[in-house]
C-alpha positions in Angstrom: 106.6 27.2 117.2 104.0 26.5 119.9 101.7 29.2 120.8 100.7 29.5 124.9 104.3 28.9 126.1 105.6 31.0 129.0 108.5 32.7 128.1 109.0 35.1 131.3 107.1 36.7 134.1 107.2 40.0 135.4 106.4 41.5 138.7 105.0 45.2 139.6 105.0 46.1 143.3 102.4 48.5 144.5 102.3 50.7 147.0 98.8 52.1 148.1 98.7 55.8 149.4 96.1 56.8 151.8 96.2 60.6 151.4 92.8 62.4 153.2 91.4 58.7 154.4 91.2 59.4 158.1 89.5 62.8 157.4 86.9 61.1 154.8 86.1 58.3 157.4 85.9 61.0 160.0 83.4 63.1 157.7 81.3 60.3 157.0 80.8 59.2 161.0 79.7 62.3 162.0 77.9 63.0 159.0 75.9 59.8 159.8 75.5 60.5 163.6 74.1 64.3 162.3 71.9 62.6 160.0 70.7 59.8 162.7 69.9 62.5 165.4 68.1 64.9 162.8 66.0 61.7 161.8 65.0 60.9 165.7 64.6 64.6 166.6 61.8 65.1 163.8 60.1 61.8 164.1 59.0 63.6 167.4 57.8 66.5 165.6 60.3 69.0 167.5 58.8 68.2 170.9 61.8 69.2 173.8 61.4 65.4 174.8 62.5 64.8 170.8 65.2 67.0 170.3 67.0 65.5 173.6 66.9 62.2 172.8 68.0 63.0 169.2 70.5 65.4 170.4 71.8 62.4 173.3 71.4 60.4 170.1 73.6 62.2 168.6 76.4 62.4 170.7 76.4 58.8 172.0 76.7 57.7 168.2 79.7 60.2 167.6 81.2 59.0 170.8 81.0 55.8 170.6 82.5 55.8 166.8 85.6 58.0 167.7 89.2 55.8 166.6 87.0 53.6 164.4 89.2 55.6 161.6 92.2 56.0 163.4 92.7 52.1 164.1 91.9 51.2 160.4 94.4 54.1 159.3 97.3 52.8 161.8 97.2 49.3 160.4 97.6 50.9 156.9 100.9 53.3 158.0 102.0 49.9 159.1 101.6 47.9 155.6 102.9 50.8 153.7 105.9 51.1 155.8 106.8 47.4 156.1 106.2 47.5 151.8 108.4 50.6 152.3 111.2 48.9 153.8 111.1 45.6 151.7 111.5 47.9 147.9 114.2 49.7 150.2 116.2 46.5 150.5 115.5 45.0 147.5 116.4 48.1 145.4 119.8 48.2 147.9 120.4 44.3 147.2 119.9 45.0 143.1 122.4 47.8 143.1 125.0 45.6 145.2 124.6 43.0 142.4 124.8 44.9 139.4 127.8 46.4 141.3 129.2 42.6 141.2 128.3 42.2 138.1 130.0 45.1 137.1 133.1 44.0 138.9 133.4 40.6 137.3 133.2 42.3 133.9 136.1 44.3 134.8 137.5 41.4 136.2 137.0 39.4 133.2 138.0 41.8 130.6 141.3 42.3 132.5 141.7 38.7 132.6 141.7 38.4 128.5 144.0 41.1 128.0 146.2 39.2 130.0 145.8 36.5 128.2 146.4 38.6 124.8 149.2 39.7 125.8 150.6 36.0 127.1 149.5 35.1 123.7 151.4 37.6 121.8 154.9 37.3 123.8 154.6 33.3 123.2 153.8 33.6 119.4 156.9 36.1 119.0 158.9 34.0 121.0 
């Protein structure tokens, strides 16, 4: 017996889930804009002229990041649906073939008893 020989393979599909992504990514760019205006506003010791520009800071960076998320997220509905619909047809093709299967058996078995019987009627005749 040889050791290291492939015997078989096996496959296991896997479908990622996304639950609370687009919130998280949404958290985190506003948390950084927050953080990135608080950082400008102080490093003009809370001067009016400080605070503005942190606070226009602010906003532009929490503008300018909106649908960063939702782009990344669409692209992700899209691979999980097209994996949905692939397992959907190949679980569909598997049970049509193990309903062929199934019919060929029957098929088969049918076939021998009609042959049992043949056999009986000739060996009595």
């Amino acid at each position: 017996m040889a050791f290291g020989t492939q015997v078989g393979t096996a496959t296991l599909p896997i479908f990622p889930t996304m639950t609370g992504f687009r919130s998280k990514v949404s958290k985190e760019v506003s948390a950084a804009g927050r953080d990135g205006g608080n950082a400008f506003s102080k490093s003009f010791n809370g001067s009016k002229a400080g605070q503005e520009a942190g606070k226009h800071f602010k906003n532009g960076f929490s503008n300018s990041s909106k649908g960063i998320g939702e782009d990344t997220l669409r692209k992700f509905q899209q691979d999980v649906a097209k994996a949905k619909s692939g397992y959907t047809a190949a679980m569909l093709a598997q049970k049509s073939a193990a309903n062929q299967v199934t019919a060929a058996e029957n098929n088969l078995n049918a076939a021998i008893g009609k042959r049992d019987a043949a056999t009986k009627a000739i060996a009595s005749a």
